[in-house]
Every structure is written in C-alpha cells, then in structure tokens.
N, C-alpha and C positions, 0 to 999 in steps of 0.2 A: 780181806775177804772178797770185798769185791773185784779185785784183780784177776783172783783164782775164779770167780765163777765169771767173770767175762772169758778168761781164758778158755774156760769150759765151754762156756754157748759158744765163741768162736769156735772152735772145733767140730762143736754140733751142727753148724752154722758152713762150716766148708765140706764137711761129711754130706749134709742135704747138697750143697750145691754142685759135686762130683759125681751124686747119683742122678742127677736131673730130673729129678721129679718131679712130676705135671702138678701146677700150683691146685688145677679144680680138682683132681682124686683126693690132696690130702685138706682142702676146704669142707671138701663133699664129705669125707670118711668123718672126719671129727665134728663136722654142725649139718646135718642131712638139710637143714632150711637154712641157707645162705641163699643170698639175694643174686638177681643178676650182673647187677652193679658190682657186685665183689669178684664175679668171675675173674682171673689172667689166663691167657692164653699163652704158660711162657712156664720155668721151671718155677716148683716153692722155693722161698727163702725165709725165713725167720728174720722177722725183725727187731728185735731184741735187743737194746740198747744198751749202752754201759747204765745210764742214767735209771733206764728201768728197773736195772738191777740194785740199783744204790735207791731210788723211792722206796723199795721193798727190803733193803737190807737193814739191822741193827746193831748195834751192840748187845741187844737182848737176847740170849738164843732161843729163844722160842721162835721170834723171824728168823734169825737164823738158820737152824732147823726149817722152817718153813719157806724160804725162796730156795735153800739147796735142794728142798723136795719138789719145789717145783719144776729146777732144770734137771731132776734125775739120779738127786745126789743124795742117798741116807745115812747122817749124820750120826743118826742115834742109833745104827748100827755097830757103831764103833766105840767099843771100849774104854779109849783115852776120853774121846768128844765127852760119853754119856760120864766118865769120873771127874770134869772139870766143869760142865757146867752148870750146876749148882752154884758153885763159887761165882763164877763169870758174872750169873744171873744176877745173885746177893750184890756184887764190886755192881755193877752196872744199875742196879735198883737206887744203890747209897748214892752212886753219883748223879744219878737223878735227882736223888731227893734234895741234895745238896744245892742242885745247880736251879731247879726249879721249885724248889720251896724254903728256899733259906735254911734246910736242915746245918744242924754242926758237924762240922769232918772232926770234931775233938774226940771221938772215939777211933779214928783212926791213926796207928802210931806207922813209924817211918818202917819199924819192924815188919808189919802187917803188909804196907805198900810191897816193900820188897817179896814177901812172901806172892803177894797176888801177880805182880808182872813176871813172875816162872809161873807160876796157873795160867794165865795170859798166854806164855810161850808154849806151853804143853798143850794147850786147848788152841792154839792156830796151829801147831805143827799135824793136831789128830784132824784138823778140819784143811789142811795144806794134804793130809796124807789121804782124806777119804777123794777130794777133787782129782789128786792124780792118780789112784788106783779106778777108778769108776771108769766104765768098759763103754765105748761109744763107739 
C-alpha cells in the first residue's frame, strides 16, 4: 500500500511541478497567515515523503482509508474495499492482540489463515484498483 500511494503523490508531485506553479499563491490560498519566513520565490512542490506516508499508513483500514483520503483517494467508495474490510480490520485487530498482549492465535485454524490471505488479495487488489483509476 504504501508503494501505490507514493506512486500516487509521485504523480501529484510531477503534475505540480509541469504546471509551475508559484510556491506563495498555493501557500497563500490554503493558510491566508503564513509567515514571511515560509515565502519561496520559485514553483510549489509537495514534499511528501515515502516515509510520511508509511508514519500514517496501517494495516488497519481505518488509517488506511484515512491517508488514501488524505492524498485524494476514496476507498470506501468502492465496493470490493468496503466488502473486505471488515475482515481486514478483525485479521489486523487478532494480530495485534496476539502480538502485543499475549493473546492465543489457538482459535485460529490453518483453514481460516488461508481463507483471510484471498481477503487480503481481494482487499489490495480493490485498494491497487481505486489508486490507479483516481483521476489527477
């Protein structure tokens, strides 16, 4: 996931830098009290890092859902996303608890795993499918 949405802000990221756009209009447009000190005299660029994006990303989809809406991307518009993550969310909570509270994985059988890594696949392909259809 975080591949696809650096892939994405790259994109966003040479799209801004083709149009040349004056850094202080889109400073001034989005925070009207920016300092002097912030002025450039020179085109915007987003600085957006891979890293940024992996601080803010999870296995949980609710971040999930929530850094792809930050770079523009609605998740839970889409069909597949919104029928697998529920699941996702459950798999991702048990291995939490598992890993940081000494929970028992003895309720999860080998039958189970299998079933959740196609939920897994089905729920990255709807979140592989909403990054490359989203219009930039």
């Amino acid at each position: 996931m975080q591949d696809l949405a650096f892939a994405y802000v790259s994109l966003v990221q040479a799209r801004l830098a083709s149009a040349k756009i004056p850094h202080n209009v889109v400073r001034w447009s989005v925070s009207k009290d920016f300092k002097e000190k912030e002025m450039r005299f020179g085109d915007f660029a987003l600085s957006t890092t891979r890293k940024d994006l992996a601080d803010e990303l999870s296995g949980n989809p609710g971040k999930t859902i929530g850094l792809f809406r930050h770079i523009g991307i609605d998740l839970q518009g889409n069909e597949a996303f919104k029928n697998h993550k529920d699941v996702i969310g459950a798999v991702v909570t048990k291995r939490n608890n598992i890993i940081h509270h000494n929970d028992s994985a003895a309720d999860v059988s080998m039958t189970d795993l299998l079933q959740y890594a196609d939920q897994f696949l089905l729920y990255m392909k709807a979140v592989a499918d909403c990054a490359t259809s989203a219009s930039i």
